[in-house]
Biopython code that builds the backbone (N, CA, C, O; Angstrom):
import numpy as np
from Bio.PDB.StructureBuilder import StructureBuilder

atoms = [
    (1, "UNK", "N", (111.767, 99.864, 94.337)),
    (1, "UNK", "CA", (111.509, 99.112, 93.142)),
    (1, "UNK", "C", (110.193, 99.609, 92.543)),
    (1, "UNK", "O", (109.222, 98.948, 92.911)),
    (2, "UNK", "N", (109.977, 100.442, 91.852)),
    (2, "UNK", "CA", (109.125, 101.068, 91.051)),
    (2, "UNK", "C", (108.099, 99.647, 90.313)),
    (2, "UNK", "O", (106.869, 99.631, 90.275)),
    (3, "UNK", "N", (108.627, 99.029, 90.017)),
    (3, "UNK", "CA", (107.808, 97.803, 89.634)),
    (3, "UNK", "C", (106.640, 97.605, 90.086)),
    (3, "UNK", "O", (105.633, 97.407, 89.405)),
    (4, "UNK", "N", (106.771, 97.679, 92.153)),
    (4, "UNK", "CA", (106.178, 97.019, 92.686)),
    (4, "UNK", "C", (105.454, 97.895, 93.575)),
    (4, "UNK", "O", (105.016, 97.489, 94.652)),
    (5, "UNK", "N", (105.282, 99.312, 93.088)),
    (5, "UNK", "CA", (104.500, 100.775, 93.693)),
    (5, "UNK", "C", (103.411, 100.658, 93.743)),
    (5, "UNK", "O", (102.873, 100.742, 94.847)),
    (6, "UNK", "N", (102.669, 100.430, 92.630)),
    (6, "UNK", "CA", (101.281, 100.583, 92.536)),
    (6, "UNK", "C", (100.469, 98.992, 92.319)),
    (6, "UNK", "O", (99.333, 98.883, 91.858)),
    (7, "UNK", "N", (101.241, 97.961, 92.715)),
    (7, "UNK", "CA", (100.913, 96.757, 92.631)),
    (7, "UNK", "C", (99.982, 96.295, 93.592)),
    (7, "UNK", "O", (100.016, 97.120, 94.505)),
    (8, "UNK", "N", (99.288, 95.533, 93.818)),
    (8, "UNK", "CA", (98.506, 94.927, 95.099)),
    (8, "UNK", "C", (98.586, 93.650, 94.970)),
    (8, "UNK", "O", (97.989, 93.314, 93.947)),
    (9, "UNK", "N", (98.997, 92.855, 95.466)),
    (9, "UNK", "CA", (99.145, 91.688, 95.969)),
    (9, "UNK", "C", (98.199, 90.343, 96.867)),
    (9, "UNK", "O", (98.255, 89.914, 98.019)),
    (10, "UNK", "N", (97.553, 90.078, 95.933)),
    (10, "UNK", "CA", (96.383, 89.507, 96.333)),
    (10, "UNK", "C", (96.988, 87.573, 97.437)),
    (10, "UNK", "O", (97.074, 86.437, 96.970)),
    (11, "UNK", "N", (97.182, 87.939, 98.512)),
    (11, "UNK", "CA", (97.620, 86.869, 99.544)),
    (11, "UNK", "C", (96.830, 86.031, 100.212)),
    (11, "UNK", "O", (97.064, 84.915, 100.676)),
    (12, "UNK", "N", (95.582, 86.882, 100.211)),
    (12, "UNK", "CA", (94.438, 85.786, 100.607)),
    (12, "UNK", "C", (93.880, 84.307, 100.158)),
    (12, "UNK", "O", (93.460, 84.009, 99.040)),
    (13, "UNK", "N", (93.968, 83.557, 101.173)),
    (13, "UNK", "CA", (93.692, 81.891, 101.252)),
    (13, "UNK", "C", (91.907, 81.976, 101.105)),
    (13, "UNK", "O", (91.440, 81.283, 102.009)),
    (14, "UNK", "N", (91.167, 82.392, 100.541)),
    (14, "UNK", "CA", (89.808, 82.179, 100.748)),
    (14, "UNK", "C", (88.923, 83.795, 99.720)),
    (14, "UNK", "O", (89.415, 84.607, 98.936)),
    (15, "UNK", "N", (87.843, 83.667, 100.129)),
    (15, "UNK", "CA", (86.889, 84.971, 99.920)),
    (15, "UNK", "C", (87.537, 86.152, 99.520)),
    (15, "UNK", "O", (87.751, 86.847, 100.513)),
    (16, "UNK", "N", (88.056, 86.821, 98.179)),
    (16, "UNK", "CA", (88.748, 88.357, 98.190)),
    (16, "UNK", "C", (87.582, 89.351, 98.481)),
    (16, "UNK", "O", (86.443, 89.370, 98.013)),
    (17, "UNK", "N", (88.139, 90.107, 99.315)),
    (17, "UNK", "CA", (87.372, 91.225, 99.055)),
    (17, "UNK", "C", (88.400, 92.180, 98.276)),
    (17, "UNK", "O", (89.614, 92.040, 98.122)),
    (18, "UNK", "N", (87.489, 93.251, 97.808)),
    (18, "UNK", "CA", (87.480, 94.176, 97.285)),
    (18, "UNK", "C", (87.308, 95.950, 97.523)),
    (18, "UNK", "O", (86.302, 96.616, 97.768)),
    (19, "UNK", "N", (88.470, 96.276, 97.370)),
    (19, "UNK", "CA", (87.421, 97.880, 97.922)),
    (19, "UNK", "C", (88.461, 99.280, 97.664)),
    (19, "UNK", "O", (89.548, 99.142, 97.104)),
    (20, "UNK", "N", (88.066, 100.351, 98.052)),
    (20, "UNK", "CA", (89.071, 101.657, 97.318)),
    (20, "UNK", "C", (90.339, 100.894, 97.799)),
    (20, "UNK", "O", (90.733, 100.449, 96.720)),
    (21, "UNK", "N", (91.329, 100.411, 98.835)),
    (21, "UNK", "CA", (92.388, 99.948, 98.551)),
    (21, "UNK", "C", (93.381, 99.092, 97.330)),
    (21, "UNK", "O", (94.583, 99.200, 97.086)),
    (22, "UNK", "N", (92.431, 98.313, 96.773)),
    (22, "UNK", "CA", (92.786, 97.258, 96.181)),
    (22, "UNK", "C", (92.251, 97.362, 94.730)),
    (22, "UNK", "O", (92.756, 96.524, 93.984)),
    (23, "UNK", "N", (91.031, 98.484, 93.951)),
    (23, "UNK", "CA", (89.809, 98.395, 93.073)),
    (23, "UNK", "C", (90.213, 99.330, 92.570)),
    (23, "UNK", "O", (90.363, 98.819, 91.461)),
    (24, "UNK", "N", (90.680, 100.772, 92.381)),
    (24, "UNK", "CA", (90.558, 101.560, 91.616)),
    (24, "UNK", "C", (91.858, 101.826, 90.650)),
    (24, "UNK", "O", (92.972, 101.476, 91.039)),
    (25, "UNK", "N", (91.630, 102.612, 89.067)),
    (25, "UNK", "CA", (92.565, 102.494, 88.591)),
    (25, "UNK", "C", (93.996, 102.582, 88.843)),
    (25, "UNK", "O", (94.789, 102.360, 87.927)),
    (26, "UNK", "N", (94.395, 102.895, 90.041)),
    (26, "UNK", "CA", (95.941, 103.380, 90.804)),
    (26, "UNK", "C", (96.522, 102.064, 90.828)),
    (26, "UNK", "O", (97.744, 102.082, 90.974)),
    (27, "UNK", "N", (95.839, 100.598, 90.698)),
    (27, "UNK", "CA", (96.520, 99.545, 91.457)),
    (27, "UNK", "C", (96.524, 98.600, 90.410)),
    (27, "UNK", "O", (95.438, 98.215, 89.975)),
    (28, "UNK", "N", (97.418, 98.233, 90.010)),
    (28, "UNK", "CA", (97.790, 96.545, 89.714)),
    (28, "UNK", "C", (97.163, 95.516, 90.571)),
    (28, "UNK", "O", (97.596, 95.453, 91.722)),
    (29, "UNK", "N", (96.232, 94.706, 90.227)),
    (29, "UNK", "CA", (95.738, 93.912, 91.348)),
    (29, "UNK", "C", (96.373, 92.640, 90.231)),
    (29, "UNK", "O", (96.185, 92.522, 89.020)),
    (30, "UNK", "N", (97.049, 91.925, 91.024)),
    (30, "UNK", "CA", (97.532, 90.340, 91.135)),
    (30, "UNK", "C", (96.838, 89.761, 92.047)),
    (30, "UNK", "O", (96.758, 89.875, 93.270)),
    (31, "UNK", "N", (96.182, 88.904, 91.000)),
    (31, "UNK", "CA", (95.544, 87.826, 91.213)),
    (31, "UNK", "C", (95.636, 86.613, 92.158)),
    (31, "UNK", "O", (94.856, 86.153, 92.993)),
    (32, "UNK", "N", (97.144, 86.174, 91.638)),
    (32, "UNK", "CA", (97.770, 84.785, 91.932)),
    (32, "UNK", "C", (98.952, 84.699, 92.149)),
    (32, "UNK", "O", (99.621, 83.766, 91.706)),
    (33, "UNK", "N", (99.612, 85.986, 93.126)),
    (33, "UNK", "CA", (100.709, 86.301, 93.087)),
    (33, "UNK", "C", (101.735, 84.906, 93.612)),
    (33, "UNK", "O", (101.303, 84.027, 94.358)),
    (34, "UNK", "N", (102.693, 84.920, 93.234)),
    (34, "UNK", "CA", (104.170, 84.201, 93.941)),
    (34, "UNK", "C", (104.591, 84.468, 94.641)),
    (34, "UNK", "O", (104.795, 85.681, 94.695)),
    (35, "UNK", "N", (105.084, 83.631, 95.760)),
    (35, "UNK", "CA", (105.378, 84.024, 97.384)),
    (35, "UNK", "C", (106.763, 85.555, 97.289)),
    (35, "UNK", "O", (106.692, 86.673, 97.798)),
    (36, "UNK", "N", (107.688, 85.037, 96.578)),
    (36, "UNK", "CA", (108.846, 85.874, 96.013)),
    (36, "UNK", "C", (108.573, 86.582, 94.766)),
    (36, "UNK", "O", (108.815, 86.106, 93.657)),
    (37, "UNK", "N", (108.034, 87.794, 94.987)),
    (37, "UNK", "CA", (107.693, 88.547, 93.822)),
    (37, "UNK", "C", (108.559, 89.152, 93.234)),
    (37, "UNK", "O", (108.110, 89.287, 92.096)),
    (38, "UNK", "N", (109.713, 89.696, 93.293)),
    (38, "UNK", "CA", (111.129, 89.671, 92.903)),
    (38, "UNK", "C", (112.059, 89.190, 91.975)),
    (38, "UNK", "O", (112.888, 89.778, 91.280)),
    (39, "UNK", "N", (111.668, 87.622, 92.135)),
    (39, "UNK", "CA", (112.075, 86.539, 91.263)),
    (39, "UNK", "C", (113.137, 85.293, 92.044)),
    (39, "UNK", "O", (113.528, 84.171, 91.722)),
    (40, "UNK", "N", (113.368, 86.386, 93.463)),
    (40, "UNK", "CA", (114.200, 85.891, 93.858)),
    (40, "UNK", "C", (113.411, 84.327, 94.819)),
    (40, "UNK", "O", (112.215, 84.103, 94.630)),
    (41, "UNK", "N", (114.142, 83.498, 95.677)),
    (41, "UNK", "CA", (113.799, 82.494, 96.884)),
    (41, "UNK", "C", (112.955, 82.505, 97.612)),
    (41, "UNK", "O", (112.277, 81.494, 97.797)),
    (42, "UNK", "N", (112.726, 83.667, 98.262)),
    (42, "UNK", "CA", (111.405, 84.680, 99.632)),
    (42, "UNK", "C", (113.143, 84.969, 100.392)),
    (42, "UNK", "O", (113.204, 85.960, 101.121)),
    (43, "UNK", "N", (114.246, 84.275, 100.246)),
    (43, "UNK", "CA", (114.724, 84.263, 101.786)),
    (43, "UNK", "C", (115.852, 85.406, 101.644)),
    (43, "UNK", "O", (116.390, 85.458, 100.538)),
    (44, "UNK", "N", (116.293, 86.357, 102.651)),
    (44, "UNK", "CA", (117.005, 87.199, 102.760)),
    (44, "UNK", "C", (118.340, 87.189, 102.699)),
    (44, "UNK", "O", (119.046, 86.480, 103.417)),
    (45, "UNK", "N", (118.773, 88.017, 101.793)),
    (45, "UNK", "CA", (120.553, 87.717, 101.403)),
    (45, "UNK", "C", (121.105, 89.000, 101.036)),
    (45, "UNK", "O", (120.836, 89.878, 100.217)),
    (46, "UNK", "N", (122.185, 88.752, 102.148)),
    (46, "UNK", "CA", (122.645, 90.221, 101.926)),
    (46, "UNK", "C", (124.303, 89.806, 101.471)),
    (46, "UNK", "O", (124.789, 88.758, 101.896)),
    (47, "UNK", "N", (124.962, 90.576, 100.726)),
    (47, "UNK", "CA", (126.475, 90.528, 100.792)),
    (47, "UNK", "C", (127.107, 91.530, 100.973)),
    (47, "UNK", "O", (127.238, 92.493, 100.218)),
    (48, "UNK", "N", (127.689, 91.291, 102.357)),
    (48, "UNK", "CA", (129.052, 92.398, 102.582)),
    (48, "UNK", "C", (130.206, 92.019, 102.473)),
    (48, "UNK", "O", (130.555, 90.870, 102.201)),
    (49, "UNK", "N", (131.230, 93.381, 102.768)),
    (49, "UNK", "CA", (132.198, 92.802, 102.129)),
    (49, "UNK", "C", (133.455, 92.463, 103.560)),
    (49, "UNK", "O", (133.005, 92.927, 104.608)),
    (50, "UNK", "N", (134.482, 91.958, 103.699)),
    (50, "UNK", "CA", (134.779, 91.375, 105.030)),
    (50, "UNK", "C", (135.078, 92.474, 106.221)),
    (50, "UNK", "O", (134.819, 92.179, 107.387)),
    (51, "UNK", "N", (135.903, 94.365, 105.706)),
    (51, "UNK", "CA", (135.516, 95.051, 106.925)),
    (51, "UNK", "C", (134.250, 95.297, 106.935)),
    (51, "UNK", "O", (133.950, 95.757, 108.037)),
    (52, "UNK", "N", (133.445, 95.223, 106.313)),
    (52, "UNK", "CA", (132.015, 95.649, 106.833)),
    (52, "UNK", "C", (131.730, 94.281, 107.757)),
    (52, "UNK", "O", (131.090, 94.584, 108.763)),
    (53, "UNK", "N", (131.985, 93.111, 107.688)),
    (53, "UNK", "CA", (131.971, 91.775, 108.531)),
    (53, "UNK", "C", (131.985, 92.937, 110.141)),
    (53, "UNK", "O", (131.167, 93.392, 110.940)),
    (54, "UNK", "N", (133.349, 92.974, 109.910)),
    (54, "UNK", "CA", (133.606, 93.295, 111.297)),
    (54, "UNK", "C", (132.706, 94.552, 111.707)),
    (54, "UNK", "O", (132.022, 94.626, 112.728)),
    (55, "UNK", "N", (132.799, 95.235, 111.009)),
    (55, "UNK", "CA", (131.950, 96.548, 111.891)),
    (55, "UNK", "C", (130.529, 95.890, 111.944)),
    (55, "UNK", "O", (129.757, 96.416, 112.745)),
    (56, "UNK", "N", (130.137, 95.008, 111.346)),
    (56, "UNK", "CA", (128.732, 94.365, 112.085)),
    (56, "UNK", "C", (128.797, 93.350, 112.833)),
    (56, "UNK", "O", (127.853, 93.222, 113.612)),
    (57, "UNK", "N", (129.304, 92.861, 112.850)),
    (57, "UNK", "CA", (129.877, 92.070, 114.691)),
    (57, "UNK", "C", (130.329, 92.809, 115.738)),
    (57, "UNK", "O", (130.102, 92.478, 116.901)),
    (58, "UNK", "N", (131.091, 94.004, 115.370)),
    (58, "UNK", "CA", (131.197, 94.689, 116.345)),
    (58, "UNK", "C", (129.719, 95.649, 116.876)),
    (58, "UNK", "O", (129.346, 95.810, 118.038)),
    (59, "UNK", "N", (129.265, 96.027, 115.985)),
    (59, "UNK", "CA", (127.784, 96.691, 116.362)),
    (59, "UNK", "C", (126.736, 95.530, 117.008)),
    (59, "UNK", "O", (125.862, 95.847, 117.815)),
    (60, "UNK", "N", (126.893, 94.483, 116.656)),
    (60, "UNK", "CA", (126.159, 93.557, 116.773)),
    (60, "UNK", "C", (126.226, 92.793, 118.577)),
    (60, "UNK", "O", (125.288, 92.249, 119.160)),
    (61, "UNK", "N", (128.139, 93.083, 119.280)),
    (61, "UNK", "CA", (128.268, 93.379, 120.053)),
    (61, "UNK", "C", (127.845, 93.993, 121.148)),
    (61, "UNK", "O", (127.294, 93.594, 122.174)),
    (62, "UNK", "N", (128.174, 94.974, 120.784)),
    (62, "UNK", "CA", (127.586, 96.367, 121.269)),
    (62, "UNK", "C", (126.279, 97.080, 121.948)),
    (62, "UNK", "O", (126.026, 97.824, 122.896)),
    (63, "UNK", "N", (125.446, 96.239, 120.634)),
    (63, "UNK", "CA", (123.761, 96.501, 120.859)),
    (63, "UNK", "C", (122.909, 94.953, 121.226)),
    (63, "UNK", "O", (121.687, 94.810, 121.174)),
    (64, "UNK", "N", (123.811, 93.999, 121.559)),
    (64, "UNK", "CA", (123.166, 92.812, 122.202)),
    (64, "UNK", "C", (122.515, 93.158, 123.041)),
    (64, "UNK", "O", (122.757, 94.317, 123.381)),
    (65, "UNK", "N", (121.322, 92.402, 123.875)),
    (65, "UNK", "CA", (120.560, 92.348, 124.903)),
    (65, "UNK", "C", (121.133, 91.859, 125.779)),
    (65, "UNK", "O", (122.021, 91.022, 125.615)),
    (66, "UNK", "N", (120.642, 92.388, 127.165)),
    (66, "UNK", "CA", (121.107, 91.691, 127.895)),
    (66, "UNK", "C", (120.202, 90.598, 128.791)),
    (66, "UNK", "O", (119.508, 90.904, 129.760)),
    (67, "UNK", "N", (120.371, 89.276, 128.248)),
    (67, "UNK", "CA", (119.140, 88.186, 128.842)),
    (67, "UNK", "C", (118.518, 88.523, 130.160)),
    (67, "UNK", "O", (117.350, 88.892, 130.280)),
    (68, "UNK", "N", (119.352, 88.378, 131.121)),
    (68, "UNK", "CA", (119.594, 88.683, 132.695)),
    (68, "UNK", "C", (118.920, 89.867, 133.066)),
    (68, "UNK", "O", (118.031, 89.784, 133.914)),
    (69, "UNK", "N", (119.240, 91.085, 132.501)),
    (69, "UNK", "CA", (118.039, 92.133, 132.758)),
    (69, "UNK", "C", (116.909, 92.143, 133.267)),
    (69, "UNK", "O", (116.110, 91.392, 132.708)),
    (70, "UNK", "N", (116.385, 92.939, 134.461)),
    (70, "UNK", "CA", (114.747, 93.138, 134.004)),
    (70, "UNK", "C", (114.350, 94.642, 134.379)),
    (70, "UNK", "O", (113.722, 95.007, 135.373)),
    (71, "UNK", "N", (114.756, 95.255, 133.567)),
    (71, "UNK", "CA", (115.019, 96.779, 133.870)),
    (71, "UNK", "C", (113.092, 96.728, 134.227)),
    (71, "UNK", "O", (112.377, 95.742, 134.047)),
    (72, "UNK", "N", (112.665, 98.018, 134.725)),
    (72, "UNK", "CA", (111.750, 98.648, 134.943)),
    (72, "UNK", "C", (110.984, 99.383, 133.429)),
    (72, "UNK", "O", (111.369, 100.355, 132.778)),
    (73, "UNK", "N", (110.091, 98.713, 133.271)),
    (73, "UNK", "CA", (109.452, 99.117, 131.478)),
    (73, "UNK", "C", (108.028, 100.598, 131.847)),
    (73, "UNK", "O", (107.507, 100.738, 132.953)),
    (74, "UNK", "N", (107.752, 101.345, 130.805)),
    (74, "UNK", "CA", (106.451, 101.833, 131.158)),
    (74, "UNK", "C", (105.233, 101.152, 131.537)),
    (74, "UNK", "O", (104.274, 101.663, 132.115)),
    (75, "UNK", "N", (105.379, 99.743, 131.093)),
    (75, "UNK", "CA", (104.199, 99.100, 131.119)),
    (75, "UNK", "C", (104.297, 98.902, 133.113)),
    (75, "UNK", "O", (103.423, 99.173, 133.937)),
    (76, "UNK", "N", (105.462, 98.436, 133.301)),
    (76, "UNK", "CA", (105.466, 98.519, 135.068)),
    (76, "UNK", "C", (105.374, 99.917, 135.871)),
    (76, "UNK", "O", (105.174, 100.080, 137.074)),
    (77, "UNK", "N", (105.512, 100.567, 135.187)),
    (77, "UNK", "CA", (105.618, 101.790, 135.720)),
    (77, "UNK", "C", (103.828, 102.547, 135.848)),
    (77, "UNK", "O", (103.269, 103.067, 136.813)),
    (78, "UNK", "N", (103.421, 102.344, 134.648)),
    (78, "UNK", "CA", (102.157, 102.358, 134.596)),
    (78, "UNK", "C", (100.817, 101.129, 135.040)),
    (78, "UNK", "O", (99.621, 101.097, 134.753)),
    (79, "UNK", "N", (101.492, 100.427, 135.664)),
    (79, "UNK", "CA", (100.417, 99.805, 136.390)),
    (79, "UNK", "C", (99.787, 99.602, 137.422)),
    (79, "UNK", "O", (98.999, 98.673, 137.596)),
    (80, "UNK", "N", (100.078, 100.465, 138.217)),
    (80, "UNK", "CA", (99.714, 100.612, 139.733)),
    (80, "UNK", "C", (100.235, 99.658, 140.706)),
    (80, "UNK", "O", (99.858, 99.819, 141.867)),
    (81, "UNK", "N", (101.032, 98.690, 140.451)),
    (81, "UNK", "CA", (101.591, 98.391, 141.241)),
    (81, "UNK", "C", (103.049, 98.596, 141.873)),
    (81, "UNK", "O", (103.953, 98.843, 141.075)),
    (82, "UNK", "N", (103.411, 98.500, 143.484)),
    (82, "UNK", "CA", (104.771, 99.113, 143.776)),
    (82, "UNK", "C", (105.599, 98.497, 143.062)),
    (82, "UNK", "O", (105.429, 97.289, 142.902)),
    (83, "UNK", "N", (106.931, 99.288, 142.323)),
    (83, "UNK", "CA", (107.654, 98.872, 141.674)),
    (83, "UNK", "C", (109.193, 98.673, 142.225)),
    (83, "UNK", "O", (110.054, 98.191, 141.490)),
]
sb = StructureBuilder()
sb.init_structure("model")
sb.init_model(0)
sb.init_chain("A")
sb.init_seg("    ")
for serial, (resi, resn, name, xyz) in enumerate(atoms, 1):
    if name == "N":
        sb.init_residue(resn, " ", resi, " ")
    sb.init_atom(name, np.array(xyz, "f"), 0.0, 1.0, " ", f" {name:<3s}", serial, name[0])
structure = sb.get_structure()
């Protein structure tokens, strides 16, 4: 969305600062922006159409977690203790 390239989005609850991110001519600085800058709700909406349904339940399948697991991570692997 080209609109929203060179925009900056001012989100801060308190004190703005200022600085080469946010200050120089490259940026749109908004002030008082709206949570949904878009126009849209904030909330995420997608529409597919019903085989795409299925091929994302089926992927969705597929690539579930498995709760029960507790595979061996780098973080265990790298901690000095026996694994």
């Amino acid at each position: 969305m080209p609109e929203f390239t060179s925009a900056y989005y001012n989100m801060s609850q308190g004190e703005d600062d200022r600085g080469p991110w946010n200050s120089d001519g490259d940026w749109e600085f908004i002030e008082d922006p709206q949570p949904a800058v878009g126009g849209g709700d904030g909330l995420v909406t997608v529409t597919v159409s019903g085989a795409d349904v299925e091929v994302l339940q089926a992927m969705a399948a597929r690539t579930a977690s498995d709760i029960s697991a507790d595979p061996k991570t780098g973080a265990d692997l790298g901690s000095g203790q026996a694994v």
